[in-house]
C-alpha positions as CSV (number, residue, x, y, z in Angstrom):
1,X,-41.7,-34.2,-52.4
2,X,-38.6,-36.2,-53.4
3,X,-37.2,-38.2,-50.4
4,X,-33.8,-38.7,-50.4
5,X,-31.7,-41.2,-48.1
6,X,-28.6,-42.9,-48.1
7,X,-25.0,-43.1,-45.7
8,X,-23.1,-40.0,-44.7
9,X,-21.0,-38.4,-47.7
10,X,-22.6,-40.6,-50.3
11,X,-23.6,-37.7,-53.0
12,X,-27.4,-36.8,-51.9
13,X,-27.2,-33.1,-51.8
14,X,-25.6,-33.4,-55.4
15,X,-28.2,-35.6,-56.7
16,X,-30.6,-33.5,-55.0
17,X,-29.3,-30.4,-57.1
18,X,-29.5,-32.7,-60.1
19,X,-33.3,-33.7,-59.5
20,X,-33.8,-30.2,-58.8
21,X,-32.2,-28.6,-61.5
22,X,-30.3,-26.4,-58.9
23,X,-26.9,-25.8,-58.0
24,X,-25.9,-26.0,-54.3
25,X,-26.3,-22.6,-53.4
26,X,-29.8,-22.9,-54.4
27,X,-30.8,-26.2,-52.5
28,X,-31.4,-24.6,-49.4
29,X,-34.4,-22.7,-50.7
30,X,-35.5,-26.1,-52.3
31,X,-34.7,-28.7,-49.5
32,X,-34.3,-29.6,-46.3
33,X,-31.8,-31.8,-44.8
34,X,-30.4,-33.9,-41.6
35,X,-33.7,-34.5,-40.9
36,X,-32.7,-36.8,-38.2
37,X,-31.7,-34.5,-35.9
38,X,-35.0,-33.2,-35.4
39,X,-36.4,-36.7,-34.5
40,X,-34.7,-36.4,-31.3
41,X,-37.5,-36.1,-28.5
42,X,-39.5,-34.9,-31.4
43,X,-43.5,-35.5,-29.6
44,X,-45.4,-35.6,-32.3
45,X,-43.5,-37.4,-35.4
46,X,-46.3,-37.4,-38.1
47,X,-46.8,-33.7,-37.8
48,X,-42.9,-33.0,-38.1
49,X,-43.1,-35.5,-41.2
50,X,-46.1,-33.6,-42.7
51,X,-43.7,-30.1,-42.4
52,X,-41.2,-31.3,-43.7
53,X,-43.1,-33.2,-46.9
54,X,-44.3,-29.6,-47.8
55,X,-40.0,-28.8,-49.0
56,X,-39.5,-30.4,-53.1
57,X,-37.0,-32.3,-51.7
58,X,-36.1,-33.8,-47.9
59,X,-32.2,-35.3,-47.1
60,X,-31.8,-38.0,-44.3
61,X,-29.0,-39.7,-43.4
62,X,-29.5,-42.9,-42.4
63,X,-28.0,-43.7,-39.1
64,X,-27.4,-47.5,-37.1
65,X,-26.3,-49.8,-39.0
66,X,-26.4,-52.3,-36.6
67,X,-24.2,-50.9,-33.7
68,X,-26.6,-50.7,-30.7
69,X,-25.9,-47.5,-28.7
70,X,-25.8,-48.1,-25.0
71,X,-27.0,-45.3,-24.0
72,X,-31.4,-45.4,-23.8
73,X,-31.3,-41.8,-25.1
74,X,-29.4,-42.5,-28.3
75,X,-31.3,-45.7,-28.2
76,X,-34.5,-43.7,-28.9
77,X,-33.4,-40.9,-31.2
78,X,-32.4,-43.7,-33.2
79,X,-35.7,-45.3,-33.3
80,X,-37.2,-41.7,-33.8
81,X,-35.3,-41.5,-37.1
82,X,-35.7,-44.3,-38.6
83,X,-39.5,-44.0,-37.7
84,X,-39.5,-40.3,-39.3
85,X,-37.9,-41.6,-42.3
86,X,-40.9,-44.3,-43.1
87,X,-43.3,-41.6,-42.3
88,X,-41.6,-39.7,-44.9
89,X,-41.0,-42.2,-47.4
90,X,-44.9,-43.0,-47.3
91,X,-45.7,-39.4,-47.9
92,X,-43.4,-39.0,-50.6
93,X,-43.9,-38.8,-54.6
94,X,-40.2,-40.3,-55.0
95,X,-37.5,-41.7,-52.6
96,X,-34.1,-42.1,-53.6
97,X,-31.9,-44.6,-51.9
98,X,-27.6,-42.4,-52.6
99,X,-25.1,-45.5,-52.3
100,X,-21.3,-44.3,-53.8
101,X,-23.1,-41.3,-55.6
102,X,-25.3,-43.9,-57.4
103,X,-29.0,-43.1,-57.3
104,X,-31.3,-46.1,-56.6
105,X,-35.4,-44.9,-57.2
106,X,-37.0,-47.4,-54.4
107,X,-40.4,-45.3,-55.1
């Protein structure tokens, strides 16, 4: 599995089609994505992470950057994501850090 990560509109369903040798029409049979949605109140993390590492190719956004919610519930599906994307990143073959459409391999 190829994880792929990086802030919101920066290019990683394209470069997912491009690692994939897909066009976007294809990518949905081929990958999964806003995988941090189903971190929130997820139970068990690891066995959502193992699901999901069975796709070619996984898409998360990555969310915080630094503003603290106030709310405790945001608070935690915050943590939950960022949580699910290390469990990912150690269960995949590649990861893929999308900055300004530029891919950066970081595995």
């Amino acid at each position: 599995m190829i994880f792929i990560t990086g802030p919101l509109y920066s290019g990683k369903r394209a470069c997912a089609c491009q690692l994939l040798g897909c066009s976007a029409e294809e990518l949905s049979e081929r990958a999964v994505w806003d995988v941090q949605e189903l971190a929130k109140g997820c139970a068990d993390l690891n066995a959502l992470a193992d699901r999901l590492a069975e796709w070619d190719a996984v898409i998360a956004t990555e969310i915080g950057g630094g503003v603290v919610p106030a709310d405790a519930g945001e608070r935690a599906a915050r943590e939950a994501a960022g949580r699910l994307s290390g469990l990912l990143a150690q269960r995949a073959e590649r990861v893929i850090r999308v900055f300004c459409g530029l891919p950066v391999t970081l595995k």
